[in-house]
N, C-alpha and C positions, 0 to 999 in steps of 0.2 A: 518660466513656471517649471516645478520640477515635475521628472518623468513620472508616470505611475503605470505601472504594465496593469493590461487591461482586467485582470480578476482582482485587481487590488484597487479597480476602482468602486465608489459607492456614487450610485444614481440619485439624482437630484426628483427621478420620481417615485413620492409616498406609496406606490400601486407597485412596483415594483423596486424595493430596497437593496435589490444585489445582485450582479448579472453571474450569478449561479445557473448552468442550462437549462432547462426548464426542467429535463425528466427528474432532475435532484433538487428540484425546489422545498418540494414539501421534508422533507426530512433535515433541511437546515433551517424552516422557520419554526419546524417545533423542535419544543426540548422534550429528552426521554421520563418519564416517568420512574423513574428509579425507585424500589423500595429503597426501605431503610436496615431492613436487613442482611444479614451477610448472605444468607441463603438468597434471597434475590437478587442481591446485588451480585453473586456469582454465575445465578442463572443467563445473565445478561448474555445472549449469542452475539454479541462483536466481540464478546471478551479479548484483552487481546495480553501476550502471556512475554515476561522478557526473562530472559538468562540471568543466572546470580552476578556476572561481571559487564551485563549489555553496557552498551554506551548507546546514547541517543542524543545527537549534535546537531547543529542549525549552523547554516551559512550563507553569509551573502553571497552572491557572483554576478558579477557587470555592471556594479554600481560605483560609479567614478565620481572624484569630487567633486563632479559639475552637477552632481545627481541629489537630492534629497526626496525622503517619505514625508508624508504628510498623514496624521492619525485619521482627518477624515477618511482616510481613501482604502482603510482598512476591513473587509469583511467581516461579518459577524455568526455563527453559526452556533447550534445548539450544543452545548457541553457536554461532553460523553466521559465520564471519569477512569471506567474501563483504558481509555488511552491514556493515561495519565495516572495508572494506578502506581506505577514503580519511581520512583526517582529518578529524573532524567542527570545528564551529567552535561552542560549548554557550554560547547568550547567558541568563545568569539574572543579570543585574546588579540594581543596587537599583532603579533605575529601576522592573525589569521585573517584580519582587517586588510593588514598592506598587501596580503598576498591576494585576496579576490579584489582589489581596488585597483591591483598595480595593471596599467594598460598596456606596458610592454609585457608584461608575461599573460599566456592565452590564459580562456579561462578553465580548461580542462588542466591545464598544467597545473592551477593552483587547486582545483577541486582533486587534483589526486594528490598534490603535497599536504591535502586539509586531512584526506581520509584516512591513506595509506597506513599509519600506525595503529591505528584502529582498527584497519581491518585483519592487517602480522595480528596485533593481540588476541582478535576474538578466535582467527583461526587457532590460534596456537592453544588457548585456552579451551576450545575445543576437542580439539585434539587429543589432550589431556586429561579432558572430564568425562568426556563422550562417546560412545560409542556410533552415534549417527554419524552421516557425513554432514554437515550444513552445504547450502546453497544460495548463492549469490542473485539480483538481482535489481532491475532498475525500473523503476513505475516513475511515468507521467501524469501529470497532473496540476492540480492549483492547493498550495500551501494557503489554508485558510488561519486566519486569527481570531480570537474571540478581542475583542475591542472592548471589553469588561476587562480585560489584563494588561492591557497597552498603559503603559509609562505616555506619558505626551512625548508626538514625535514631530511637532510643528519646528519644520525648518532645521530637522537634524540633520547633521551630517553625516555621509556612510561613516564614519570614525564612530560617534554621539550613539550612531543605530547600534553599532555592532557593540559596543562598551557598556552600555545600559540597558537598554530596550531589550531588546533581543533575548537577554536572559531572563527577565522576567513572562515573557511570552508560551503562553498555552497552544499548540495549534491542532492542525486536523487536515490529512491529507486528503481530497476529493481526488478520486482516480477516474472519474469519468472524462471523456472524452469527446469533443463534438466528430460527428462522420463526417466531416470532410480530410479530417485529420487522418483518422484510421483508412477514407480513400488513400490518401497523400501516402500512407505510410506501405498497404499495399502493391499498388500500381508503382508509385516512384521510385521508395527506398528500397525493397526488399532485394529487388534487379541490384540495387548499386552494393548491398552490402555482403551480396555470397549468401544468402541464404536459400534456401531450394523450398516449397511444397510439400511436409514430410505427411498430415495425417489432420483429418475434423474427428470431431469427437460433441456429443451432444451427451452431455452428464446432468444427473442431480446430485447435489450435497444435499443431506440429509444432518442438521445439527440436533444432536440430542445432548440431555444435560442428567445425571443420574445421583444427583445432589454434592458430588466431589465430584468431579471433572469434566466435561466436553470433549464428546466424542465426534467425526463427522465421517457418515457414513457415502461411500460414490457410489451412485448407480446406473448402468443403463435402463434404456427401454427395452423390455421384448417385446414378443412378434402376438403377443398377448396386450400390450400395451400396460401392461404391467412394471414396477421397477424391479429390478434384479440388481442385490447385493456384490459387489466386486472388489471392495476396498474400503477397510475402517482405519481412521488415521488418527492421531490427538493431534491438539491445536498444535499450531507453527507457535514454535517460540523465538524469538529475536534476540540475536546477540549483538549486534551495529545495525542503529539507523544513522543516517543521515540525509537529512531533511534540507535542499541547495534552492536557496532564492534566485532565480535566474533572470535578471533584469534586463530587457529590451529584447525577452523571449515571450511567444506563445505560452508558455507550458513553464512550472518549476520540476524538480528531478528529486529522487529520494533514492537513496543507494542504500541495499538490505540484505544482510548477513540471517541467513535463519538456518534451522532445522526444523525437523517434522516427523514424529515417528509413526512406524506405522502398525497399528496390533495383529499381532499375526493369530492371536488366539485369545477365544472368551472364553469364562466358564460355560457353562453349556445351558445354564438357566440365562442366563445375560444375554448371549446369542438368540437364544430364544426369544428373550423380549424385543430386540433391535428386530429381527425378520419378523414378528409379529408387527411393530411399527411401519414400517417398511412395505412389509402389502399391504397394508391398510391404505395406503397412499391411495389416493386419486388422482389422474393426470386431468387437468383446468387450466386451459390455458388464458381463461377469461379473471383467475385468482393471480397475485403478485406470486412470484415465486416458483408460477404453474403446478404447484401442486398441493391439496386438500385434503383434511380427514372426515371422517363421519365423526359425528357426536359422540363424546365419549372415546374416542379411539386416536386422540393424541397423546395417549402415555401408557404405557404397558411394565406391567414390576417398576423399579427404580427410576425407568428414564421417562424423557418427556420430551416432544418433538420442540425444541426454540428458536430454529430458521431454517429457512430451505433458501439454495439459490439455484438457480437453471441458468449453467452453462452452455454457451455452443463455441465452440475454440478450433481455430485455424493456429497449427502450428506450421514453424517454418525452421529449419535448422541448416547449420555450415557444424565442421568440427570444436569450434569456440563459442558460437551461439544459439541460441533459442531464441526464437521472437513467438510469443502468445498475441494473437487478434480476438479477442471476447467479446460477443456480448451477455451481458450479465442480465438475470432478474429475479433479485434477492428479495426476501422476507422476514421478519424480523415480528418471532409472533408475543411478546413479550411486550416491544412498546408499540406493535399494532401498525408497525411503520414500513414502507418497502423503496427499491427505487431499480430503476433499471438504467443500464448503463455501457456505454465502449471502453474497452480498457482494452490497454499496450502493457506488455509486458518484456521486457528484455532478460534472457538470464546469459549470465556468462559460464560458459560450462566448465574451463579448464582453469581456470584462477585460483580457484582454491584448493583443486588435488597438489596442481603445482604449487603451492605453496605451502600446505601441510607433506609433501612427499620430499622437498627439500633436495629434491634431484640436480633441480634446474637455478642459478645464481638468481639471487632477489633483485638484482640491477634489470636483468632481464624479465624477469614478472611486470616487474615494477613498469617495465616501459612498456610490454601488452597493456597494463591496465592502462597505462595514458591515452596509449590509441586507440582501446573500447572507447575511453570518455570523450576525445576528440569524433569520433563514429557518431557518440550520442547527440553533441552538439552541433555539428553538423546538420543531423538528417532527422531529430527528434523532439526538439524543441520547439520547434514554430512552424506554419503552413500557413498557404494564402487563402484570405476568404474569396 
């Protein structure tokens, strides 16, 4: 029978259709509410924003020709168009088939011969366009599918999957994490990979929408229990995703190229309206999100409060790394939805200066990034129950 890693399976009980973990259950058995309009459909707070040249790629890795998917065993989860608003560009050529298939070569070797020009391009194109720096990073997780988009994959072959399937496919990356993982990942790995203890940090994002763009405001708590304003950012925009199916893993992997900028100054009525939202806040930690408005007091001038999340983040850092440990509990006041959750967050710090500063040979880049991705597979991918 072939293999099926465990989030790609679908439970034979009607009471429970998907072993999604429980805290993210409810925001994958409903679907979003979407207007019809552009104005709401832009108000949407997951918006999520991609570069004029992104590239967004899907891959298999560890699926040998002894291995077949099967459509039942495909998750189903509610369609968010927001992720799907830009044109994806889906590379499974044969090349990229024989190299995540091929069993003499590892699979990190093949997942950086899949990426690696994708990632030279967006730097470079960056570089070029931009004035931010972009930032690398690596999120764990389970690659979901809408089973409304699946081609039949009864008895396909990784060849069959990667040639057809796969490019017609919609998906939706779940970054939640169960806690024994995020133990696993403290206590075990952190010792084995050179990272040290650098700082917590207990933030709220504040999403506001002012009918053209998304702003998100970071805040601490004071000694008033009040929020206090420290940082306004616009969305991350994505220049490389890629999206890596990792078979006979815990966990699938997505590699992410973005920027982020950040506003250094508002008109002075505009500011005005964000810190009037902003104290208006209420800390609740019995609401999603932990935090509420009074009546009337979610929108001030143009803008309009449309998610909050409440972070609390252990970072951990070496001269090459950042490891994020989160827990997350977002809100999302538009379709009325929230969820709370563990996320890992990997970044790589020095990949991309060295690669837009063009100091250091690309042979040599090129072989740090194998041994990140060999690091990741190793120590990130899977944990025992």
């Amino acid at each position: 029978m072939a293999y099926i890693p465990p989030h790609l399976r679908r439970s034979k009980d009607p009471q429970r259709p998907s072993p999604v973990p429980e805290m993210l259950e409810p925001i994958f058995k409903r679907k979003l509410k979407l207007g019809s309009s552009k104005h709401d459909t832009a108000a949407n707070s997951n918006d999520i924003e991609y570069g004029d040249h992104a590239v967004h790629r899907k891959f298999v890795c560890g699926l040998d020709n002894n291995k077949s998917i099967s459509s039942d065993h495909f998750e189903e989860f509610a369609e968010e168009p927001d992720e799907h608003k830009r044109s994806m560009i889906i590379n499974l050529a044969r090349d990229n088939d024989k190299a995540c298939a091929n069993t003499s070569r590892s699979p990190w070797e093949s997942i950086a011969e899949n990426v690696w020009p994708d990632l030279l391009s967006a730097c470079n194109n960056i570089k070029n366009e931009m004035e931010e720096k972009p930032k690398m990073c690596a999120r764990f997780g389970h690659i979901l599918f809408n089973e409304n988009d699946l081609l039949s994959l009864e008895s396909a072959s990784e060849h069959q999957v990667a040639e057809t399937a796969f490019k017609a496919m919609k998906n939706c990356f779940d970054t939640g994490v169960p806690a024994q993982y995020m133990e696993k990942i403290v206590h075990e790995v952190v010792p084995k990979i050179g990272v040290d203890f650098a700082e917590y940090k207990d933030i709220y994002c504040v999403k506001l929408y002012d009918g053209t763009r998304h702003i998100t405001c970071k805040c601490t708590v004071n000694e008033d229990q009040k929020l206090e304003l420290y940082k306004v950012v616009l969305n991350q925009v994505r220049h490389m995703v890629a999206d890596i199916v990792c078979f006979g893993e815990n966990l699938d992997l997505r590699l992410a190229l973005y920027t982020r900028s950040t506003l250094s100054a508002l008109p002075d009525d505009e500011m005005n309206n964000v810190r009037i939202l902003i104290h208006s806040a209420i800390l609740d930690p019995k609401v999603m999100g932990g935090l509420r408005w009074p009546m009337g007091k979610s929108y001030s001038g143009n803008y309009t409060v449309v998610g909050v999340w409440h972070r609390e983040i252990k970072s951990y850092k070496s001269p090459s790394l950042k490891l994020k440990v989160m827990n997350v509990d977002r809100f999302f006041f538009k379709s009325g939805t929230g969820m709370v959750t563990i996320e890992i967050n990997l970044k790589f710090r020095r990949i991309v200066s060295e690669i837009q500063d063009g100091e250091i040979d690309t042979d040599s880049i090129y072989n740090g990034f194998k041994d990140k991705l060999r690091l990741i597979w190793d120590h990130f991918l899977s944990w025992e129950d």
